[in-house]
C-alpha positions in Angstrom: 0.0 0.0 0.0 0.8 3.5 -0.8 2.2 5.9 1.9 -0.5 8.0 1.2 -3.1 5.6 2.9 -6.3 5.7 2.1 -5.9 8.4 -0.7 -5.0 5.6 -2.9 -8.7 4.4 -2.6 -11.1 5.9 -5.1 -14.7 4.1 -5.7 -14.2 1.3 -4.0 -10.7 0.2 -5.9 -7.5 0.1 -4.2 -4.8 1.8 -6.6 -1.7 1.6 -4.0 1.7 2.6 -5.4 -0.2 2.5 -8.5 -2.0 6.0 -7.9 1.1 7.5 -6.7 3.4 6.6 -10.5 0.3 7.4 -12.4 1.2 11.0 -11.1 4.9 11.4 -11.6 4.2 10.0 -15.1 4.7 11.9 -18.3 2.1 12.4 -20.3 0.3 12.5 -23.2 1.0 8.5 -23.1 -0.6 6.0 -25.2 -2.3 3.0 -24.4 0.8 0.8 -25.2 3.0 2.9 -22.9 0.7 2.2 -20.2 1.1 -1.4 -20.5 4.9 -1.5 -20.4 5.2 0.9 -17.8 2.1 -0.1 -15.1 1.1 -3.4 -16.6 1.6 -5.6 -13.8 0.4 -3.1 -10.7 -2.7 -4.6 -9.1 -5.5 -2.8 -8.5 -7.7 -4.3 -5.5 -11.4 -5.1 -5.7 -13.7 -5.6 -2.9 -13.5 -9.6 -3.6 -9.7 -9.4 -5.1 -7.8 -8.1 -7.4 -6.6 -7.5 -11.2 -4.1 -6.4 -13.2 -3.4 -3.0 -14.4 -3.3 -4.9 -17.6 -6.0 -6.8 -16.9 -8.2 -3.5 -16.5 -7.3 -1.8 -19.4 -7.2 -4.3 -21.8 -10.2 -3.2 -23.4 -8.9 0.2 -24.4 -7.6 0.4 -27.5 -5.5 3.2 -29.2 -6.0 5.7 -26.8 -3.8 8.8 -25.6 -4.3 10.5 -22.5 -3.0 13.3 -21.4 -3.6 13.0 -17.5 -3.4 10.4 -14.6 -7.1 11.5 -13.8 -7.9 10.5 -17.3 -6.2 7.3 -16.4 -7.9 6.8 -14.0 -11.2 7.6 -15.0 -10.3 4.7 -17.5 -9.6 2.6 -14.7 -13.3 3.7 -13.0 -15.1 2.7 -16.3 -13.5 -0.7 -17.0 -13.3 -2.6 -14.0 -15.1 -5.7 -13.8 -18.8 -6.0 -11.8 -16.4 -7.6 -9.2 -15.8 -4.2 -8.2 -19.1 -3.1 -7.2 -19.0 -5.3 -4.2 -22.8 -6.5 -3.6 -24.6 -5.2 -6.4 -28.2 -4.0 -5.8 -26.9 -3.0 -2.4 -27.9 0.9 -1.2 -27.3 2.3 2.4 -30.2 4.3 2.1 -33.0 2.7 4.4 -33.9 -0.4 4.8 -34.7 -1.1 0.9 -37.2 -3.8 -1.0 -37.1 -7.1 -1.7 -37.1 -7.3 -5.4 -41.0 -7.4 -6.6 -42.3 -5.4 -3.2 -43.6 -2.1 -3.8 -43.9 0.2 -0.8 -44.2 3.9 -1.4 -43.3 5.8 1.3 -44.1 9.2 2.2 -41.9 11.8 4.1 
């Protein structure tokens, strides 16, 4: 894990050192400069982890100019194993699927 703690956290994903080399990287930087350079950093889900690699694979020939827009990337293309429980809201007590309650406040 990064010194910076829990700054390398965004959305649920754990970025680490990751986060942190995004930063001091030069940019613009293409999709295959990516790759060789941050490839093999793992990036940790709620129920594990995958590649950098892994992640981005669906990309393309892309450019980007930031590490926000990297990881903006990252945000988009993670797998649903990201989420964590999907469906799942901290807002009340929720529904079970098919129950309709309308509630007025």
């Amino acid at each position: 894990m990064s010194e910076s703690g829990d700054d390398s956290r965004e959305m649920g994903l754990e970025l680490g050192d990751l986060k942190d080399d995004l930063r001091d990287a030069d940019y613009p930087m293409d999709a295959d400069e990516l790759m060789e350079q941050f490839g093999d950093y793992e990036i940790g889900l709620s129920d594990g982890e995958e590649s950098f690699r892994e992640v981005m694979v669906t990309g393309g020939d892309e450019t980007f100019e930031s590490a926000d827009e990297v990881e903006q990337a990252i945000l988009n293309r993670v797998s649903a194993d990201a989420v964590g429980r999907q469906g799942y809201s901290d807002r009340g007590a929720g529904n079970t699927e098919g129950e309709n309650t309308d509630e007025s406040f």
